[in-house]
LOBA-918259 format. One record per atom (N, C-alpha, C): x, y, z; residue in one letter. Coordinates in steps of 0.02 Angstrom, whole numbers, padded with zeros to 5 digits, always signed. Example, Ala and Ser with C-alpha at 12.3 -4.5 7.8 and 13.67 -1.06 7.14 Angstrom:
2
+00660-00284+00390A/+00615-00225+00390A/+00660-00165+00390A/+00642-00112+00354S/+00684-00053+00357S/+00645+00002+00394S/
# end
This chain:
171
+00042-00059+00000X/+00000+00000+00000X/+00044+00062+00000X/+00028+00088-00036X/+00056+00177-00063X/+00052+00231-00016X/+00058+00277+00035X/+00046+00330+00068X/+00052+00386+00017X/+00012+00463+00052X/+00044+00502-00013X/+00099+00534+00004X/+00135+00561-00050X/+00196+00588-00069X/+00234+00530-00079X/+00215+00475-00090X/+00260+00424-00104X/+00288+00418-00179X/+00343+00409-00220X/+00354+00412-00280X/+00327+00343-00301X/+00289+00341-00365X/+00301+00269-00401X/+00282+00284-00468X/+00276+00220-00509X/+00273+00217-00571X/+00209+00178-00607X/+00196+00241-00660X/+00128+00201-00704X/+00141+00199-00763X/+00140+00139-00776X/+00159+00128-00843X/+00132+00133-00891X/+00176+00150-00934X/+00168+00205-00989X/+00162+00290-00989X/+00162+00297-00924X/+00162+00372-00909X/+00224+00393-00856X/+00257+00355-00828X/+00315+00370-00798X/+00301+00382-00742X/+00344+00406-00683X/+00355+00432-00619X/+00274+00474-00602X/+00286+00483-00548X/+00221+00517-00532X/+00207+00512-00444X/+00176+00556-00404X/+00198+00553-00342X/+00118+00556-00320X/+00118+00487-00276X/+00039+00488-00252X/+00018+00582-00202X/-00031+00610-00238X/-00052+00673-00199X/-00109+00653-00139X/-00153+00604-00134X/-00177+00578-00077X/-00225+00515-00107X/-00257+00490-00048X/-00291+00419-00060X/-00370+00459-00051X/-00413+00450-00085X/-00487+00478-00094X/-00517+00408-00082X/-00579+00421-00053X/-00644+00379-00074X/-00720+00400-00107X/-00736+00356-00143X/-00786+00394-00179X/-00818+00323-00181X/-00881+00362-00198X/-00945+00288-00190X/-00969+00292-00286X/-00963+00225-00317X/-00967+00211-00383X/-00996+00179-00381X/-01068+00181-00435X/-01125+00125-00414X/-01139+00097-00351X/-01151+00141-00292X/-01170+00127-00224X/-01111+00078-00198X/-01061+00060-00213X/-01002+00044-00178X/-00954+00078-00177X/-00919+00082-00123X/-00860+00128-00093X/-00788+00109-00126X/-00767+00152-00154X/-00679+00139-00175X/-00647+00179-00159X/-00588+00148-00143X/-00538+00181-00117X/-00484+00206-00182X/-00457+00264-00192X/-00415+00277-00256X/-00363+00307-00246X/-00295+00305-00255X/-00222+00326-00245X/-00246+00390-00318X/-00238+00473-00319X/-00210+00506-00341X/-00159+00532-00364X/-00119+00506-00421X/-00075+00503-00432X/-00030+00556-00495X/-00016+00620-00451X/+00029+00664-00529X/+00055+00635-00545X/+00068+00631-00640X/+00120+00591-00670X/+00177+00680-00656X/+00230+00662-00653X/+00282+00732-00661X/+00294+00742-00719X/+00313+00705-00761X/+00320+00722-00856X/+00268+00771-00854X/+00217+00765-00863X/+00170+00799-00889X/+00106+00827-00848X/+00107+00825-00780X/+00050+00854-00720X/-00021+00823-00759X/-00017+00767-00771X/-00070+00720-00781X/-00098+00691-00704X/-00155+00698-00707X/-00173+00665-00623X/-00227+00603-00654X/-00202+00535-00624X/-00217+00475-00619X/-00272+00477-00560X/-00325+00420-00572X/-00355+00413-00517X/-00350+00331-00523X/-00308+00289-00475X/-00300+00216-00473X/-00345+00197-00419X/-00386+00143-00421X/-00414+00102-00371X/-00372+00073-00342X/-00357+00081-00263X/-00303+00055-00230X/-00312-00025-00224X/-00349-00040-00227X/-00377-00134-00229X/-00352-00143-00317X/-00340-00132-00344X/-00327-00140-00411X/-00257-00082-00432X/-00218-00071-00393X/-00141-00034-00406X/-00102-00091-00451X/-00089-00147-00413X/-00037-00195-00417X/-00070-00206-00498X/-00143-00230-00507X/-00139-00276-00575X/-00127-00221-00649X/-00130-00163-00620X/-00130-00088-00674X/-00055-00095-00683X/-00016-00124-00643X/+00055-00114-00634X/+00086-00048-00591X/+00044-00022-00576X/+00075+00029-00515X/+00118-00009-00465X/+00193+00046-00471X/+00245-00011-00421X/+00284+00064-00379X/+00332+00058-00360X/+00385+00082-00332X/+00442+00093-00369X/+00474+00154-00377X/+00516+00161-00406X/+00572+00097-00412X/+00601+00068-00479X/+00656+00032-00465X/+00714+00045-00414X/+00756+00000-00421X/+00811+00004-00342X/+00858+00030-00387X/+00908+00058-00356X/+00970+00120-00345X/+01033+00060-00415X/+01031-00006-00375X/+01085-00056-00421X/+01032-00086-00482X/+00979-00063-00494X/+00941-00102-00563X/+00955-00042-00586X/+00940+00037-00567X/+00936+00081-00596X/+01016+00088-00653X/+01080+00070-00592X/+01132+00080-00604X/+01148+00009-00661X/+01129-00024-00650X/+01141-00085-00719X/+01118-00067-00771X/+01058-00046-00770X/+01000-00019-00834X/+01057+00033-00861X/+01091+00062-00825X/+01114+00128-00876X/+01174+00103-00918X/+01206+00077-00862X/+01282+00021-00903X/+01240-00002-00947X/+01202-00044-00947X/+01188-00071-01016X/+01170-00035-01056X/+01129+00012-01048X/+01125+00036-01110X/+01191+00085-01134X/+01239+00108-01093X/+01311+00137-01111X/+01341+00074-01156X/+01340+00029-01142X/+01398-00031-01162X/+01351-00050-01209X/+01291-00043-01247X/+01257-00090-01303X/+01243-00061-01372X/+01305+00021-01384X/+01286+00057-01445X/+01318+00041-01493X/+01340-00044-01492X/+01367-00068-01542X/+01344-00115-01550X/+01304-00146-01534X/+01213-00216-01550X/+01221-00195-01617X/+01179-00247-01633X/+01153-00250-01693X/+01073-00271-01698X/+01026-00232-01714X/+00957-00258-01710X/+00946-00278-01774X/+00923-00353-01773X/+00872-00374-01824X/+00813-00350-01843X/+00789-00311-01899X/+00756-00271-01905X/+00691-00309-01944X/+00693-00380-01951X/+00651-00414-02014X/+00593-00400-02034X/+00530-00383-01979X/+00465-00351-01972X/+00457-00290-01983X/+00404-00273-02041X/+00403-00194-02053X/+00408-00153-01998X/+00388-00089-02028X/+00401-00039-01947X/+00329-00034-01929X/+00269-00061-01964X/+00208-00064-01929X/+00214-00116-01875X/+00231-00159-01878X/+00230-00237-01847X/+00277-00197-01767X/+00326-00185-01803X/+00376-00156-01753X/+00341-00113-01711X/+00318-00067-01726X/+00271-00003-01693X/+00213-00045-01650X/+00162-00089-01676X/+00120-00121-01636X/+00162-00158-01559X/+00203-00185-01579X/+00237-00240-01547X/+00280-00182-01483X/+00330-00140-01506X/+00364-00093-01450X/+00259-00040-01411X/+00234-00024-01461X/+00180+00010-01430X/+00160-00038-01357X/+00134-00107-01360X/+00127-00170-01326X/+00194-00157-01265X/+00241-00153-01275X/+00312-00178-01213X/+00330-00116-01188X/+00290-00056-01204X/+00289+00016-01200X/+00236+00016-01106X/+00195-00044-01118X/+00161-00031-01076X/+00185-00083-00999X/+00251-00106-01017X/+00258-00140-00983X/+00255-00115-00921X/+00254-00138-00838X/+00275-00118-00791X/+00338-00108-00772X/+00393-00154-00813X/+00454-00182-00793X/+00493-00126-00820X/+00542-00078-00789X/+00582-00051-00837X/+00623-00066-00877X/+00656-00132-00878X/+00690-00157-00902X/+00657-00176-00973X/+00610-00207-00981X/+00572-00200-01046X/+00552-00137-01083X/+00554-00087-01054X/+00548-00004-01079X/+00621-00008-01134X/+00652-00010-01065X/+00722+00020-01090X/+00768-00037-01148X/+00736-00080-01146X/+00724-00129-01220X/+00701-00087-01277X/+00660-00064-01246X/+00615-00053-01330X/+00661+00021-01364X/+00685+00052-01306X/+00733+00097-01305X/+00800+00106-01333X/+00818+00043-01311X/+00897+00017-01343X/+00879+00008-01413X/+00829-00028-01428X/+00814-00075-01535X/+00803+00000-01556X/+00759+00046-01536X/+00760+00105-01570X/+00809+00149-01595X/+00838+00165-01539X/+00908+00186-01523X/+00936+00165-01576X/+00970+00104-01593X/+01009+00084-01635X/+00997+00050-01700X/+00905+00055-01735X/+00886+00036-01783X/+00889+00122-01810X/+00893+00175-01766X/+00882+00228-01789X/+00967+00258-01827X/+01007+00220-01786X/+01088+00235-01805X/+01104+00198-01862X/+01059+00154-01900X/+01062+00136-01975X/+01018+00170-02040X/+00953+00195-01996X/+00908+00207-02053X/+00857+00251-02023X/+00820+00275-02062X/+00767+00333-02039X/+00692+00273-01996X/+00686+00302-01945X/+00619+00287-01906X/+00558+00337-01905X/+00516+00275-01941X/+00461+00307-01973X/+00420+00357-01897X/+00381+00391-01922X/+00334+00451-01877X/+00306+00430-01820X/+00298+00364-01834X/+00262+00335-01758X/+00336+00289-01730X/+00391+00257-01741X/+00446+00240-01713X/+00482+00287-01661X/+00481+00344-01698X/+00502+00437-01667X/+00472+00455-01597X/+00406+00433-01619X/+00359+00446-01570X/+00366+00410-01521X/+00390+00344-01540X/+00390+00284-01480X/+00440+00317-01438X/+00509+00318-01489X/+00566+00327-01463X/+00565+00374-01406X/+00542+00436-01405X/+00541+00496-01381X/+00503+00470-01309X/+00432+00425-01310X/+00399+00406-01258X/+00444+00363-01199X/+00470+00323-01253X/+00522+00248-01212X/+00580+00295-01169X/+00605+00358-01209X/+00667+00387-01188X/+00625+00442-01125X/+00567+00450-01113X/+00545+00502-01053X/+00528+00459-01004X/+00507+00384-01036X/+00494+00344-00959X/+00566+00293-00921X/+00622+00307-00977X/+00668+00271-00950X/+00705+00328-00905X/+00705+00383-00947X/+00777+00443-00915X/+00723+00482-00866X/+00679+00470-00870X/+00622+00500-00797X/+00634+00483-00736X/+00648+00397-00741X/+00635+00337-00681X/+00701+00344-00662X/+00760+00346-00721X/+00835+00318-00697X/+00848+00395-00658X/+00840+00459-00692X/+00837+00529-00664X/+00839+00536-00595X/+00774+00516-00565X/+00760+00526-00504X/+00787+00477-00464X/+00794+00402-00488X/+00839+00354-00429X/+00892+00377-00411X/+00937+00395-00478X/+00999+00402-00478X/+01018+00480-00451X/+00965+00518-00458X/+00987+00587-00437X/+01015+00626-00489X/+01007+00615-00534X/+01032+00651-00607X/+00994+00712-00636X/+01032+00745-00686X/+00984+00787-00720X/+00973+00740-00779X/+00875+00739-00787X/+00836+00690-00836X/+00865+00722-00914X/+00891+00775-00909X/+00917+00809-00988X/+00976+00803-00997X/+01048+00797-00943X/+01093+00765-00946X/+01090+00724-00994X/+01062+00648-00947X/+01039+00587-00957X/+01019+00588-01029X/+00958+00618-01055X/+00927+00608-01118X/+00989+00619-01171X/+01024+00686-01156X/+01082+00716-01209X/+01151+00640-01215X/+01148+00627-01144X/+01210+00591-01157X/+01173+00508-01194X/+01127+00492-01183X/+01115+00442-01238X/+01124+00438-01299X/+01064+00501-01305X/+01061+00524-01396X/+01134+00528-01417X/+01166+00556-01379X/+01264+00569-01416X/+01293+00461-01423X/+01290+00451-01376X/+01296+00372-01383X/+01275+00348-01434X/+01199+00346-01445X/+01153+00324-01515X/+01163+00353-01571X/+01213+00389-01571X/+01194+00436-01634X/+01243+00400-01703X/+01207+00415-01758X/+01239+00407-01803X/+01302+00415-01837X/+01364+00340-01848X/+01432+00346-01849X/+01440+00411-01907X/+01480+00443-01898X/+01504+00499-01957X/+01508+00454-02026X/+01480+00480-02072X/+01519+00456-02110X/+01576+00457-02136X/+01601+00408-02175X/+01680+00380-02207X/+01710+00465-02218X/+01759+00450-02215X/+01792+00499-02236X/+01819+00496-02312X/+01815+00541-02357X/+01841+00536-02410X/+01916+00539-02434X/+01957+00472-02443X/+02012+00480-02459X/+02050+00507-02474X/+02091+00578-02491X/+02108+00626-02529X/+02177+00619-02560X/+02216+00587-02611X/+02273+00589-02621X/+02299+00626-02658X/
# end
């Protein structure tokens, strides 16, 4: 159970800090609901506290997942993603693991973007993903780790970014 001012996470919308627990009567039964600002965007959630856990409402990840999650994704801008499925298929499929609870599956969908984008152009809704996957990963790792979330975002994108091209020979 959540108290307020407690930090946690809703997936697909990122960080967010319970503002208090309400009850309200819905069809003549009483529920109890965690209020929840998302911080990205001052979105206010209303979660049924009997139904947090199956929505995936959790607790911020821990301080050493946070700190692995980032190594990996520092140490993986030389992967190679198999790209075989159009970018619709792709888009349905990351949209789907977008909603995961787990950050570690976020920051999956984060990494294939990342580095399908350092070969070739990502279509309008890939961009879109990308941009979503990169506010709920550098949101969550931000605040564990104590970072600035724009740091964080800048020093990825420089990681991910596309090798220069060749240089032209000149003799």
């Amino acid at each position: 159970m959540f108290t307020p001012n407690d930090l946690v996470v809703y997936p697909a919308q990122g960080v967010g800090k319970i503002e208090s627990i309400d009850s309200q009567t819905i069809g003549g039964i009483a529920c109890d609901f965690y209020i929840v600002r998302i911080q990205a965007n001052n979105v206010t959630l209303m979660v049924p506290v009997n139904n947090a856990a199956h929505v995936g409402l959790r607790t911020l990840t821990t301080t050493e997942e946070a700190e692995r999650i980032l190594e990996e994704l520092r140490s993986s801008t030389g992967k190679v993603v198999h790209t075989g499925q159009n970018w619709n298929r792709r888009f349905r499929e990351y949209s789907e693991r977008l909603k995961s609870p787990e950050l570690a599956v976020v920051t999956e969908v984060l990494r294939e973007l990342l580095l399908i984008g350092r070969t070739k152009e990502l279509s309008f809704g890939e961009r879109r993903l990308q941009e979503q996957a990169m506010g709920l990963v550098t949101g969550e790792l931000a605040e564990v780790l104590k970072v600035e979330e724009d740091s964080l975002r800048d020093e990825l994108l420089e990681l991910y970014a596309p090798p220069p091209p060749p240089e032209e020979n000149q003799n």
